[in-house]
N, C-alpha and C positions, 0 to 999 in steps of 0.2 A: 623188489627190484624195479627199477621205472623203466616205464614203456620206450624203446628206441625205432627213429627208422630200421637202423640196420643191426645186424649183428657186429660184422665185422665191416669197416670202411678201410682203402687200402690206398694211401696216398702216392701215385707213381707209377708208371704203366712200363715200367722197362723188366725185362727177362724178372727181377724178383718178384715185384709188381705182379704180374701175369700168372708167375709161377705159387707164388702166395691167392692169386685170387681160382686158381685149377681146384688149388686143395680144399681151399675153406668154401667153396661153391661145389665139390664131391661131398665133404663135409656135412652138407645139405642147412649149411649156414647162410642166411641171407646175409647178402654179401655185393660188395658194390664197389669199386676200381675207378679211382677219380687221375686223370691224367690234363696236367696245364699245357703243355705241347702236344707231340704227335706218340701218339702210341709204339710201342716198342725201344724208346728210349733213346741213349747214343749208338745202342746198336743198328741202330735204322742209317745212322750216316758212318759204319764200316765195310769195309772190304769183303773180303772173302778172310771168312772163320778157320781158321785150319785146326783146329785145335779144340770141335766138338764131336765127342762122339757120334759115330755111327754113319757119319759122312765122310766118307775117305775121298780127297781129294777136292776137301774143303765146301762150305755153304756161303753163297752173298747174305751179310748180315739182314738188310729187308726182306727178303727170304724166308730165312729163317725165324724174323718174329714176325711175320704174318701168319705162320703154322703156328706159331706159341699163341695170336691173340685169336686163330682161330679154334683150338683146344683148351683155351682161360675159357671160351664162354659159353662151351660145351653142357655143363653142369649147370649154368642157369646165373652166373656171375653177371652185374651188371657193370655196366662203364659206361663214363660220363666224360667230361672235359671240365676245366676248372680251378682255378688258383686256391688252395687253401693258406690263409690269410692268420689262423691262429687255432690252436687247440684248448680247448676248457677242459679241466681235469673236474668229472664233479664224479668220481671215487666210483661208486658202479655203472656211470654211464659217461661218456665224451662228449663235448659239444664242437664242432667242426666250424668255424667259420669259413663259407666256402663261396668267393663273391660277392661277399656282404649278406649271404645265408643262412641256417644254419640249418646243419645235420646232424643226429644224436648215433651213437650205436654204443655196443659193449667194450669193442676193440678197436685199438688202431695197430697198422702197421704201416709205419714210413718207409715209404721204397723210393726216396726221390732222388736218387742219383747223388752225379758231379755237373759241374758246367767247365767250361773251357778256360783257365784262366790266359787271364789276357797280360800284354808286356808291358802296359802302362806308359806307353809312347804318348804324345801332346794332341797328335793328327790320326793315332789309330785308330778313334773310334767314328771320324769321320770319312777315313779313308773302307772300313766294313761295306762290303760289295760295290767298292771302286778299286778292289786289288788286294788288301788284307782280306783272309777269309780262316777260320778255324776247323775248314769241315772239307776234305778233299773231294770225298767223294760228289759233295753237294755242286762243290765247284771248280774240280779241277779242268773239265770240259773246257771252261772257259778260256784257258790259258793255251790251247793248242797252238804249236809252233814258238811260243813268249819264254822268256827267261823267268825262273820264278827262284823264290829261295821256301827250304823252311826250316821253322827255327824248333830247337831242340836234338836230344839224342837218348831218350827213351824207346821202347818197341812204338807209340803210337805214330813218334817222329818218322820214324825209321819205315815205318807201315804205310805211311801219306810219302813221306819221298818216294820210295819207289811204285806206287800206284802215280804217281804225278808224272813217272817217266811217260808211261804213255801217250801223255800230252804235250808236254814241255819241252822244249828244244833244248832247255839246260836246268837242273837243279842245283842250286846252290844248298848244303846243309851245315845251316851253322849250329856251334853247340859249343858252351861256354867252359868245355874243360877236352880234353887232350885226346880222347876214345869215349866211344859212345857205350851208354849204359844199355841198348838195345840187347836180346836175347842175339846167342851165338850164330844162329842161323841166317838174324835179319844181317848181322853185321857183315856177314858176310856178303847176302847179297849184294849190301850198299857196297862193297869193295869190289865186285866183280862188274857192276853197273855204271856201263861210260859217259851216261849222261848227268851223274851224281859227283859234284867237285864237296868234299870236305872245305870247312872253311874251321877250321880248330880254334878252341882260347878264343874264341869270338861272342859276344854280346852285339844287339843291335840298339846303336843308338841314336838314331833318326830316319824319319822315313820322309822322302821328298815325292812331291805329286808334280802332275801338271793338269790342262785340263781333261783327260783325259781318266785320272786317277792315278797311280802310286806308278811311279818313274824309277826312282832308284831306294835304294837301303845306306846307309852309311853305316858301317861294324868299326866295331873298337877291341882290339885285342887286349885283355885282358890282364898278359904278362909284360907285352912291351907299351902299351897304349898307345897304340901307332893305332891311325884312324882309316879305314879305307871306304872308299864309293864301289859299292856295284847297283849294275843296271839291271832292272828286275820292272817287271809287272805285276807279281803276283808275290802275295806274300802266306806261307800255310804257320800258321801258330802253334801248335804242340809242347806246348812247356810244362804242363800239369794239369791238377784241376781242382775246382773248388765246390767241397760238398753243397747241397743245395738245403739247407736244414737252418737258415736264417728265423722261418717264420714258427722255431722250436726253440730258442734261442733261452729262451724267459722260463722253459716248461724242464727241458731234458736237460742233461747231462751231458756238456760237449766237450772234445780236447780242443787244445789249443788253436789248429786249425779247422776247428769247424765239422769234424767228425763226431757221429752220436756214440755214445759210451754206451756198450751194450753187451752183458755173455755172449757163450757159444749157444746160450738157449735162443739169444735175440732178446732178452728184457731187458730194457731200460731202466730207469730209475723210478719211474712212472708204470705200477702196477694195472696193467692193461692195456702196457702202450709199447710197442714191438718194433726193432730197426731190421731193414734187410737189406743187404747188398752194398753199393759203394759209398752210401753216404755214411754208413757206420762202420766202427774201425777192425777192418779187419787185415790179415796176416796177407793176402790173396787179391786182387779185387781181377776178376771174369767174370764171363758169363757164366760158367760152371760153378764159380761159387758163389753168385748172386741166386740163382734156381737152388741151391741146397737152404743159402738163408732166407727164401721164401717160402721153400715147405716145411722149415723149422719155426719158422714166425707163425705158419698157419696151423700148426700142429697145437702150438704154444697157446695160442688165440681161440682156439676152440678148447685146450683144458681152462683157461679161464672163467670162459663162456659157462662153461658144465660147472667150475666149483661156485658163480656167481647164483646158480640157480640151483645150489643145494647147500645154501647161507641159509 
């Protein structure tokens, strides 16, 4: 078996990330946790958790993975910062391209999330921190007293509208079909909540600035195509999201969009190489079952480790 920096390398520092590098660093596996952004993932730009145990009365997500990256490095896990660029399959050991680096070890486990997808507007991506923003928490401060809109009608939409009440003199929620697919409870808040106008059968189809940044929205209904202006400042994005697993592309086994193909053990198509959490496709995607596919990934990662060392 050839000599590796690590045992196991763990791309991604979000709740699977964390929770995969807990076990395989108890494990007493050297063990190493590479994150390209900010440690703790998208949960570092959520609200308050309601829906993990043992916190009644809910946890702020930053919070919350500050305890998780301060019990990932309890057992001796290290972490780093880093873009990985490309994986080399060389059969008993990986090679990491990391920065134009390289790092070997036995296993991998990809924990790299989703990203925000965006609406593919002409001016969006120049209007991003001039009024378009994807990340409420990050920035919904900004808009105190302003009219803002945001667009979607899943729980994450539904979860940024109403935290943007706080700020926002008015929330407009637009969403491209009749009722929103949000969990029963959010919807309901958004129905009891005065400062939340529904804008239904809505898509947006231009965003106007001035200099100032993003002025107004123009929506296009959907059924009747009748087009309207609203005046907004602030635009929140929530329409989905897009696995982060480009730089796996050539290696794994992806579906159609972009998700890795992987059992309930977390094996890939690539013997030694482990998916966890929302970039691979699962039934679920939380935080609750992101943390199970990281101590299944790291369970998985250390029988590998032991049958590669009694070849």
């Amino acid at each position: 078996m050839s000599a590796t920096d690590y045992d196991v390398i763990i791309i991604g520092g979000g709740p699977a990330g964390m929770t995969a590098g807990l076990y395989a660093s108890r494990a007493m596996l050297k063990s190493l946790m590479l994150e390209k952004m900010i440690m703790g993932g998208q949960m570092m730009t959520t609200t308050l958790v309601e829906n993990w145990p043992g916190y009644p009365g809910g946890i702020e997500g930053p919070e919350l993975m500050m305890k998780f990256q301060e019990h990932c490095v309890e057992f001796g896990l290290e972490t780093g910062y880093g873009a990985v660029e490309k994986i080399i399959d060389n059969g008993d050991h990986k090679t990491l391209i990391v920065d134009g680096e390289e790092k070997t070890c036995k296993a991998v486990i990809v924990a790299t999330g989703v990203i925000p997808r965006k609406l593919g507007l002409n001016n969006e991506q120049g209007l991003v921190g001039r009024g378009v923003s994807y990340c409420a928490t990050c920035d919904g401060a900004f808009f105190r007293d302003l009219p803002i809109a945001v667009i979607g009608g899943g729980d994450t939409a539904a979860e940024e509208a109403l935290f943007l009440t706080r700020f926002a003199s008015k929330v407009y929620m637009v969403h491209r079909r009749d009722e929103l697919r949000a969990t029963k409870i959010l919807r309901t808040r958004i129905e009891e909540n005065e400062k939340i106008e529904m804008v239904w059968d809505s898509v947006v189809e231009e965003l106007k600035s001035d200099d100032g940044g993003l002025s107004a929205a123009v929506l296009r209904n959907v059924k009747t195509d009748e087009s309207k202006e609203i005046e907004i400042k602030g635009m929140f994005v929530a329409i989905g999201v897009t696995p982060t697993t480009g730089f796996v592309k050539d290696l794994l086994d992806l579906t159609e969009d972009g998700y890795i193909k992987s059992g309930e053990d977390t094996q890939t198509n690539v013997p030694g190489i482990y998916a966890a959490g929302d970039c691979r496709t699962t039934v679920l995607k939380q935080v609750s079952t992101a943390v199970g596919d990281g101590a299944v990934a790291a369970i998985m990662a250390e029988k590998h480790i032991d049958d590669l060392a009694h070849q």
